[in-house]
C-alpha positions in Angstrom: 104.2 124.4 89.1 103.6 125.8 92.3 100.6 127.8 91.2 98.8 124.1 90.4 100.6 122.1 93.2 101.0 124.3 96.4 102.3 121.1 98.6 105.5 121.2 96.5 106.4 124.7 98.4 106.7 122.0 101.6 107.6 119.1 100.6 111.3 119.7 100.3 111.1 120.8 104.6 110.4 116.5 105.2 112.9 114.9 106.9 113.0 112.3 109.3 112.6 114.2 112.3 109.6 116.3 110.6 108.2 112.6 109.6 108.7 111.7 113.3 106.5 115.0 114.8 103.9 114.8 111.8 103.3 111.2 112.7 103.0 111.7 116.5 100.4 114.5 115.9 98.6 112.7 113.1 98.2 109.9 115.9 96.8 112.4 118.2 94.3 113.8 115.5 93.1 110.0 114.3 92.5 109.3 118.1 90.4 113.0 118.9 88.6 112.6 115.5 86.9 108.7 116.0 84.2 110.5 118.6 84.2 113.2 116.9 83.7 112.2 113.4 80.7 110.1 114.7 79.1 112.8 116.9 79.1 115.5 113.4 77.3 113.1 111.6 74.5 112.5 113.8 74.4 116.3 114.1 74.4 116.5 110.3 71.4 113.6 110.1 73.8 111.2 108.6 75.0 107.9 109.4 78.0 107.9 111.7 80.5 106.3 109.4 80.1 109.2 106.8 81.3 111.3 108.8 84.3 109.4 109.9 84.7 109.3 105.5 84.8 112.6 105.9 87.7 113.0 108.3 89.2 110.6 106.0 89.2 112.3 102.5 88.9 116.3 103.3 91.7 116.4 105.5 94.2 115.2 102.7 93.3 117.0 99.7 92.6 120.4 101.9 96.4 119.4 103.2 97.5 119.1 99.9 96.0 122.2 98.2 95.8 124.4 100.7 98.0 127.3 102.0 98.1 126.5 105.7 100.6 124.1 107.2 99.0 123.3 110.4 94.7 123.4 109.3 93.3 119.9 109.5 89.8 119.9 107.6 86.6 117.4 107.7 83.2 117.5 109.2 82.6 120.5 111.6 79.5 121.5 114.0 78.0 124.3 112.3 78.6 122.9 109.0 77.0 119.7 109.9 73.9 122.0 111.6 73.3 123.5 108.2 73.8 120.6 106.2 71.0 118.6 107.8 68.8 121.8 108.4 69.0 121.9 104.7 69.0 118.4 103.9 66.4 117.5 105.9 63.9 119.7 103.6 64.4 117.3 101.1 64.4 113.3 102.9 64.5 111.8 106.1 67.9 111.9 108.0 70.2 109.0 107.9 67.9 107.5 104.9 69.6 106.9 101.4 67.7 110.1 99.8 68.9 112.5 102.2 72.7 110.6 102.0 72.4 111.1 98.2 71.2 115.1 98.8 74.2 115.4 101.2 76.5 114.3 98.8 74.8 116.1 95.7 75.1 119.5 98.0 78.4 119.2 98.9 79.7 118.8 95.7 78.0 122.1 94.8 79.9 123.5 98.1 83.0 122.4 96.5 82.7 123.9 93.1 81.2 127.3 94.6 84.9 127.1 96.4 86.6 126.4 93.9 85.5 128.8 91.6 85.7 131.9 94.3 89.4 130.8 95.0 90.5 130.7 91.0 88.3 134.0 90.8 90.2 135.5 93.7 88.0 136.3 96.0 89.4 135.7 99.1 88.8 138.8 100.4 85.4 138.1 100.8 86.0 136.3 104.0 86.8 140.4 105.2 83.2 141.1 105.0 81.2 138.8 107.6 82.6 140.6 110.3 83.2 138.8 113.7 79.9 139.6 115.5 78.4 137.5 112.8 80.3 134.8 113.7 79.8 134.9 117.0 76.0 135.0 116.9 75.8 132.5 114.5 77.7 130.0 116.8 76.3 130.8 119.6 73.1 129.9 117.9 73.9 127.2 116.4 75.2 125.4 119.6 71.8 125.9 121.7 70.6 124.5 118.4 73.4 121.6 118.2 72.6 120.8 122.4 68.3 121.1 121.4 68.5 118.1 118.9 70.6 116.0 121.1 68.3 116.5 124.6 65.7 113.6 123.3 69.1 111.1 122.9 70.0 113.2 126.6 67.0 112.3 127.8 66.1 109.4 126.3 62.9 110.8 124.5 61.1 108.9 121.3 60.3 112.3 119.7 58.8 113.0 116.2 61.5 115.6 113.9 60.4 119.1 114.6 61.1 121.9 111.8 61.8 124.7 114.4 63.4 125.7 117.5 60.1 126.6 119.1 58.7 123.0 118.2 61.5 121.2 118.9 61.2 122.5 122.9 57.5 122.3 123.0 57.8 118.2 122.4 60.5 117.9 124.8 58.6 120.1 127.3 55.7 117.8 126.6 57.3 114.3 126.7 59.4 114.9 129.9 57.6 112.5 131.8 58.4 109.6 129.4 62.7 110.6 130.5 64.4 107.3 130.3 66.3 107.6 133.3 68.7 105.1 132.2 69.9 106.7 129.3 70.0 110.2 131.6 72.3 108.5 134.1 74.7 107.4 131.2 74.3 111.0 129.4 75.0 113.1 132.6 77.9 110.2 133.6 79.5 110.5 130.2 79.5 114.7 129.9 81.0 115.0 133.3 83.6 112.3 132.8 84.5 114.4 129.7 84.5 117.8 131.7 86.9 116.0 134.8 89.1 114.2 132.1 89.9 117.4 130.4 90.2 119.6 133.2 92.6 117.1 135.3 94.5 115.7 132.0 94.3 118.8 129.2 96.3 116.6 126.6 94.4 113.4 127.3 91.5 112.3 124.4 89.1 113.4 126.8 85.8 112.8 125.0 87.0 109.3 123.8 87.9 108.4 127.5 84.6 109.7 128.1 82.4 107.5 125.5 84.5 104.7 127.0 83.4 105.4 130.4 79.7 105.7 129.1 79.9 102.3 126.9 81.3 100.5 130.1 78.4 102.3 132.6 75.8 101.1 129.7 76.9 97.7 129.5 77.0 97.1 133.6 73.5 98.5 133.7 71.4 96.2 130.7 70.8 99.6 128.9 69.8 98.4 125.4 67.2 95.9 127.8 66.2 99.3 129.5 65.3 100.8 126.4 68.9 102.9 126.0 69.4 103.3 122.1 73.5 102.3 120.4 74.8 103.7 117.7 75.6 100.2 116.3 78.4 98.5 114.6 80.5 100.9 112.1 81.0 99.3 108.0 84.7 98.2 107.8 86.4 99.1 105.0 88.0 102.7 103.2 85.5 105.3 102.1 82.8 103.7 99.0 82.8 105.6 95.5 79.6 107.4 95.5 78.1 109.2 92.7 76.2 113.0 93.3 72.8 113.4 91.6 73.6 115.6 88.8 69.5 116.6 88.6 69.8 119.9 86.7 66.0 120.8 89.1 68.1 119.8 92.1 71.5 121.5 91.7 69.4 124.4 90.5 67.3 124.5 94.4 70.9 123.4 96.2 72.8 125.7 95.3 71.3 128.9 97.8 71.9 126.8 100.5 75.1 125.4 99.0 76.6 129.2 98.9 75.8 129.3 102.6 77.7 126.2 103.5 80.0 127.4 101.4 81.1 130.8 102.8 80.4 129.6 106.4 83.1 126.7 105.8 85.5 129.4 103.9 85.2 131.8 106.9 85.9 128.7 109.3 89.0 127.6 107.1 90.5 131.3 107.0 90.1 132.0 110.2 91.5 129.5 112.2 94.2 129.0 109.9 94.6 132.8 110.3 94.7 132.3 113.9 97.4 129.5 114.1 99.0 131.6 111.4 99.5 134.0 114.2 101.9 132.0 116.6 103.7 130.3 113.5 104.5 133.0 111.6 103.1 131.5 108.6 101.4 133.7 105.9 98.1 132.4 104.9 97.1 132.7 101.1 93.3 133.1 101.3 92.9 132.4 97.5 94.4 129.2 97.9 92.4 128.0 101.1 89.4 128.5 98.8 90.7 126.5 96.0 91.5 123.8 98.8 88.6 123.6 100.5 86.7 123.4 97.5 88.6 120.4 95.7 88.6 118.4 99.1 84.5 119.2 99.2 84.6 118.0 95.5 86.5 115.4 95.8 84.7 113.8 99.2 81.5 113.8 97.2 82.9 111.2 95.2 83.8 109.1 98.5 80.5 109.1 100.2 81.7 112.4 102.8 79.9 115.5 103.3 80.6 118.8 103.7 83.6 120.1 105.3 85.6 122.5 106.7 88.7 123.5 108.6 88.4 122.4 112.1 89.5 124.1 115.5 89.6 122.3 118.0 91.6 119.0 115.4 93.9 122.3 114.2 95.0 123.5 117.5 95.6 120.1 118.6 98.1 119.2 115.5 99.8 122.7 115.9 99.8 121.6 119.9 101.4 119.0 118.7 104.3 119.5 117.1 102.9 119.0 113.6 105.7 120.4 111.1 103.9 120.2 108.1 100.8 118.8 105.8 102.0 115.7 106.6 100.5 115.4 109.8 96.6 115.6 108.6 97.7 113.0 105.9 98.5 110.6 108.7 96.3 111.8 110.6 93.8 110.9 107.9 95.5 107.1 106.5 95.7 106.4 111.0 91.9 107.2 111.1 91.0 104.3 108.3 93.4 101.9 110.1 91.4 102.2 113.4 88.0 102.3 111.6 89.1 98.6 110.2 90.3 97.4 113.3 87.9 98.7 116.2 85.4 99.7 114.1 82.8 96.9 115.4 83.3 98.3 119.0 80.7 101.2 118.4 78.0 98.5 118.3 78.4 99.1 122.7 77.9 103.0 122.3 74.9 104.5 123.4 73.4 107.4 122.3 73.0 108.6 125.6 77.0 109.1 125.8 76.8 110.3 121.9 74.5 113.1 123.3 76.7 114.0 126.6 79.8 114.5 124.4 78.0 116.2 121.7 76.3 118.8 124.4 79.4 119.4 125.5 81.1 120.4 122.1 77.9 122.5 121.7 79.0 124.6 125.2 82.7 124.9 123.5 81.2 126.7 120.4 79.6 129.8 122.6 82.3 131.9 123.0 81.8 133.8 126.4 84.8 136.1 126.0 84.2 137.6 123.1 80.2 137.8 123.4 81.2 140.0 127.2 83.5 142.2 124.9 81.4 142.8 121.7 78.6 143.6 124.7 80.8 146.2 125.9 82.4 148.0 123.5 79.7 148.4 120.5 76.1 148.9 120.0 76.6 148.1 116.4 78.8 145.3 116.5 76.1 143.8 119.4 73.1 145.1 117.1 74.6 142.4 114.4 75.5 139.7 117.1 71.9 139.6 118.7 70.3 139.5 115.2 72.6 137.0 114.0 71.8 134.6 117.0 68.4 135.0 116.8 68.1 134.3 113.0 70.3 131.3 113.3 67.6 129.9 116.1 64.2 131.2 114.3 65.2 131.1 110.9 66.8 128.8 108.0 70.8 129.0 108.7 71.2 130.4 105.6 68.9 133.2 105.7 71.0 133.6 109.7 74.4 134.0 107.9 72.7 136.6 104.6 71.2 138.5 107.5 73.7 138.6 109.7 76.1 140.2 106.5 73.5 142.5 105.7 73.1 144.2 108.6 77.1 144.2 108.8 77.3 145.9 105.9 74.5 148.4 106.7 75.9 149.7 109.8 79.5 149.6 108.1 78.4 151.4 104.7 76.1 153.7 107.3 79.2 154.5 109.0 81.8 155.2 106.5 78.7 157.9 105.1 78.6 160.1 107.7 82.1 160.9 108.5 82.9 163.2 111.2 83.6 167.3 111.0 85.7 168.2 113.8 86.0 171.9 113.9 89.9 172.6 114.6 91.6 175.4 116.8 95.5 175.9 117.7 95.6 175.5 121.6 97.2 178.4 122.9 98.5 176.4 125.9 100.4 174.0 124.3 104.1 175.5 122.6 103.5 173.9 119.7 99.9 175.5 119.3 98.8 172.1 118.1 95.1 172.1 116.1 92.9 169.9 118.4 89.3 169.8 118.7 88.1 173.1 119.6 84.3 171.9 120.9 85.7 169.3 123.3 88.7 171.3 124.5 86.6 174.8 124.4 89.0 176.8 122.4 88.2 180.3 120.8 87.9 180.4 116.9 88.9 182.5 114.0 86.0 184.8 113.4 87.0 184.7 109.4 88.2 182.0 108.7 86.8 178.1 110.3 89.0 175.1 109.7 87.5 171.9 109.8 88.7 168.1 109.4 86.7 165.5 107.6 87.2 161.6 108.7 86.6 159.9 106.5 86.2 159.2 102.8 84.5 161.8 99.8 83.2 159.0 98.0 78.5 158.8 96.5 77.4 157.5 100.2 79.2 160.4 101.8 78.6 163.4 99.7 75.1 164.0 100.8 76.1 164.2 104.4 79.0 166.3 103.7 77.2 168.7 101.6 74.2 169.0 104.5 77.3 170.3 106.8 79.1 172.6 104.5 75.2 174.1 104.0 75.4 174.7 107.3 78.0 176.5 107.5 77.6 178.4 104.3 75.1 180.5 106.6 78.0 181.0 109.2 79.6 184.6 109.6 83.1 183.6 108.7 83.8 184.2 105.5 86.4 181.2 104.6 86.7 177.8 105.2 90.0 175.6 105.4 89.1 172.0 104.7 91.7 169.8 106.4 92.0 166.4 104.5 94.9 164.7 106.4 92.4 161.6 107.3 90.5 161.8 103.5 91.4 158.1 102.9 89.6 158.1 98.8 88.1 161.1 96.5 85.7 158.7 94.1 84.2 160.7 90.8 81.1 161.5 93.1 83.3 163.2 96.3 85.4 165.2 93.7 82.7 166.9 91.4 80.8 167.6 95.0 84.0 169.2 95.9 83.8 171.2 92.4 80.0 172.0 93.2 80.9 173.4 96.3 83.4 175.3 95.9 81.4 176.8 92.7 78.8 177.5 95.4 80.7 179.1 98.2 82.3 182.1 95.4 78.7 182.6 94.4 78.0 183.8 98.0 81.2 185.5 98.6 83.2 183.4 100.6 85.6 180.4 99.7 87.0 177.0 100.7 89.9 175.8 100.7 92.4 172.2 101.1 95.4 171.1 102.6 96.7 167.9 103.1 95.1 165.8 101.1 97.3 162.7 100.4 99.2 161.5 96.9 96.1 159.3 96.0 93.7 161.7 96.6 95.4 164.9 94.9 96.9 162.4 91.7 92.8 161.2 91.4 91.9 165.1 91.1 94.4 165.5 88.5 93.6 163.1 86.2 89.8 164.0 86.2 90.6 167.4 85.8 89.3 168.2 88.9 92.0 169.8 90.5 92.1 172.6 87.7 88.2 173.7 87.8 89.0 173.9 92.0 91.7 175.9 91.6 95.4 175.2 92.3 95.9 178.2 94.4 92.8 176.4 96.6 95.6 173.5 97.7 98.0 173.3 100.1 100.6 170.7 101.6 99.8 171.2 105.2 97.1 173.4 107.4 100.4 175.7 108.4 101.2 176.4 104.8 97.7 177.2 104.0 96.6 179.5 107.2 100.0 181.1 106.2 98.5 182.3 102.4 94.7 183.0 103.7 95.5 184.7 106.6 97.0 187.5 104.0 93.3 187.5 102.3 91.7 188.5 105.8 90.4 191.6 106.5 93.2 193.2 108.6 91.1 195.9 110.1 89.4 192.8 111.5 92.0 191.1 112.7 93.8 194.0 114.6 90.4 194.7 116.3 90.1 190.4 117.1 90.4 189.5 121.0 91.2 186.2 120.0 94.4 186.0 118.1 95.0 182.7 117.8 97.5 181.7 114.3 101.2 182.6 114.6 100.3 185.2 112.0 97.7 187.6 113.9 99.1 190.5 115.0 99.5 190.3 119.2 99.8 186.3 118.9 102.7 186.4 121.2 102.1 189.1 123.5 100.6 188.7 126.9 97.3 189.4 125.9 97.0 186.5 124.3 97.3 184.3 127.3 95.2 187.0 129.4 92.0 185.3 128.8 
């Protein structure tokens, strides 16, 4: 029962002191999600009361069928960015086409969810690594702040289809600012900014429109051209119907994908994150499977896509949220104040829209971890950079593909050229511990060179491998110990290479050998056979076992003659001369 209905597994925690904290936080979330709501769906070209809907239904089923206790779910910024960067291929914004397109697309979302939870796949969250993530927010917030500077400025601009176009009109038109509507815009974003900084737990963007609204109506700004929002429709979410076009669902569902792995990564994450100060493990699978029935189930109820937000999800853990039941309140408080102060919004301007919408843009870049990823990787900044500047050049899905590509290039480019660090016991530590012999400058065996490979023998890795063991094929020493303490996998490619090389290196006299390869490693050898055509007596538990049994294959003439001496077995390891040099 629990496999089919996951809010059973909390249901039996309610009590009435859980009922009491769920319904203070739900309050709190209702309150911060009014502006909100409203300022995602102008981002996402839609009108303002869809996207209160869809802080309405997603939050409830995603509570319901998800895995986190604390994750409230509903319309999101860079989920509403792609939705109408999408949509608005297809119909104008805000008209009933593109509303119907919306809805059509986020049904799709859901189902693509849905079937990547029931299939499993949560793991797939593990590959967009977090420079992606980064880049593509950063992006999409100078994108987010670009289409609200014509509301910030009061601008009656034509809908560009690019970044570059979209600052060339505004560039163009500044002499026509309305200087009314910039008053209320620069008024409401810094009443916002002083609100939070003075009073953290205070709705500060609400107490912010307010302040906008009242600054509006004192100054006659719909009679100085300054544009409202207008009055919301009372009333619970409508039944709407998707377009089940076979031609449409068919050129949705790319960008459908997009949405929905950017909401999954956005649902897993933060509910990772809270996850972390809770205790609480998250189930990926089932994250999926609950994002994706609240997706399908808000395209019947006239919402759009969705996903788990932050900033409401932090708040409700702030809180004191207990369990689900706070985004279900949260959710039922939202449609009470829709029906009863829903006809206010016909005093907010779109100048204070804009101000509070700039400013959730600003909250998206996340300085701290842009400074880090800057100073502590090429690669991961490589993938950041590119990410960014495909999510401002290019469709946002094509941002979010590339941005996984590259990932995986530079992961997969990695992981195939492991490291050989040639190994020497250092003769001034008691335990003669093996360290890195170029970087500590520490004499060698002249018969026998012991290296350690990092990384994995598996078909990306063997050619690089096998370009290094060529190498030093053409050295003067004679044997070779491979240490395999840090071989993680032998796939069927790594272990016939092994075979192949080992074949190779008797045909010119000189051999290789193995030691401490781990359990999964050896028992994969086994099985194939492998081990055999090597040669048991090639194997050995540790590197002290195995210099033990080749150091009685040297030549001793050689060794009593070496001015190194450096095993435990050579002949004046422990005398003075040793330490001489």
């Amino acid at each position: 029962m629990h496999k089919f209905f996951p809010f059973l597994l909390w249901t039996g925690a309610i009590n009435a002191q859980s009922l009491r904290a769920d319904f203070l936080a739900g309050l709190t979330g209702a309150v911060i999600v009014l502006p909100q709501g409203v300022a995602f769906a102008m981002i996402a070209g839609m009108p303002p009361i869809n996207g209160l809907y869809t802080a309405m239904i997603l939050p409830i089923v995603a509570a319901l069928f998800g895995s986190s206790r604390h994750l409230i779910s509903g319309p999101t910024t860079p989920i509403s960015l792609v939705v109408y960067s999408t949509v608005s291929q297809y119909a104008a914004p805000a008209t009933p086409d593109f509303i119907m397109i919306a809805i059509t697309i986020t049904l799709v979302t859901g189902v693509i969810q849905l079937v990547l939870g029931l299939a499993k796949m949560g793991a797939v969250v593990n590959f967009i690594s977090h420079s992606v993530v980064i880049g593509f927010t950063a992006g999409a917030a100078i994108l987010i702040a670009t289409s609200q500077v014509k509301h910030f400025l009061g601008l009656d601009l034509e809908r560009s289809s690019s970044f570059p176009e979209a600052w060339t009109l505004i560039l163009q038109s500044l002499n026509q600012t309305n200087f009314y509507a910039f008053a209320i815009a620069v008024v409401t974003l810094a009443s916002a900014i002083l609100v939070r900084r003075l009073h953290p737990l205070v709705p500060h963007m609400l107490i912010a429109m307010i302040i906008g609204s009242i600054l509006s109506f004192y100054m006659a700004g719909p009679g100085n051209g300054v544009a409202v929002i207008g009055e919301l429709p009372k009333g619970l979410p409508p039944f709407s119907l998707p377009n089940f076009e076979v031609k449409l669902l068919q050129n949705l569902t790319p960008n459908a994908f997009a949405i929905a792995l950017l909401g999954l990564i956005e649902a897993v994450a933060i509910a990772r994150a809270i996850a972390t100060k809770t205790g609480q493990r998250i189930d990926a699978n089932q994250e999926f499977i609950g994002q994706g029935l609240s997706n399908i189930a808000g395209s019947f109820f006239s919402c759009y896509a969705g996903s788990g937000s932050f900033t409401r999800s932090g708040v409700n853990h702030s809180a004191g949220a207990v369990t689900p039941m706070s985004a279900v309140f949260a959710a039922v408080l939202l449609m009470f104040l829709i029906v009863f102060i829903g006809h206010l919004t016909v005093f907010l301007p779109m100048p204070a829209m804009a101000g509070i919408i700039v400013l959730v843009a600003y909250n998206l870049i996340d300085f701290h971890h842009i400074k880090k990823i800057l100073k502590t990787s090429r690669r991961e900044s490589l993938v950041m950079v590119i990410t960014f500047g495909a999510t401002l050049f290019l469709e946002l899905e094509y941002a979010i593909y590339l941005g996984v590509f590259f990932s995986l290039v530079f992961y997969l480019r990695k992981t195939s050229t492991p490291r050989m660090v040639k190994l020497a016991p250092d003769p001034k530590d008691s335990k003669r511990m093996f360290k890195n012999a170029v970087k500590y400058d520490l004499d060698i065996c002249p018969q026998l060179m012991v290296y350690r490979i990092e990384g994995s023998l598996f078909f990306g890795a063997v050619e690089h491998v096998g370009e290094k063991l060529d190498i030093l094929l053409d050295s003067s020493e004679k044997n070779l110990l491979i240490v395999g303490n840090n071989i993680n996998l032998i796939d069927t490619s790594g272990a016939e290479f092994l075979t192949t090389i080992v074949r190779k290196w008797d045909e010119r006299g000189k051999k290789i050998y193995l030691s401490g390869l781990k359990l999964r490693a050896r028992t994969f050898l086994k099985k194939g056979g492998y081990w055999d055509e090597i040669g048991e007596d090639r194997f050995f538990v540790n590197k002290e076992e195995a210099i033990a049994k080749i150091y009685s294959q040297l030549d001793q003439h050689i060794c009593e003659k070496c001015p190194f001496q450096i095993f435990r077995e050579c002949p004046r390891a422990g005398s003075e001369y040793k330490y001489s040099a």
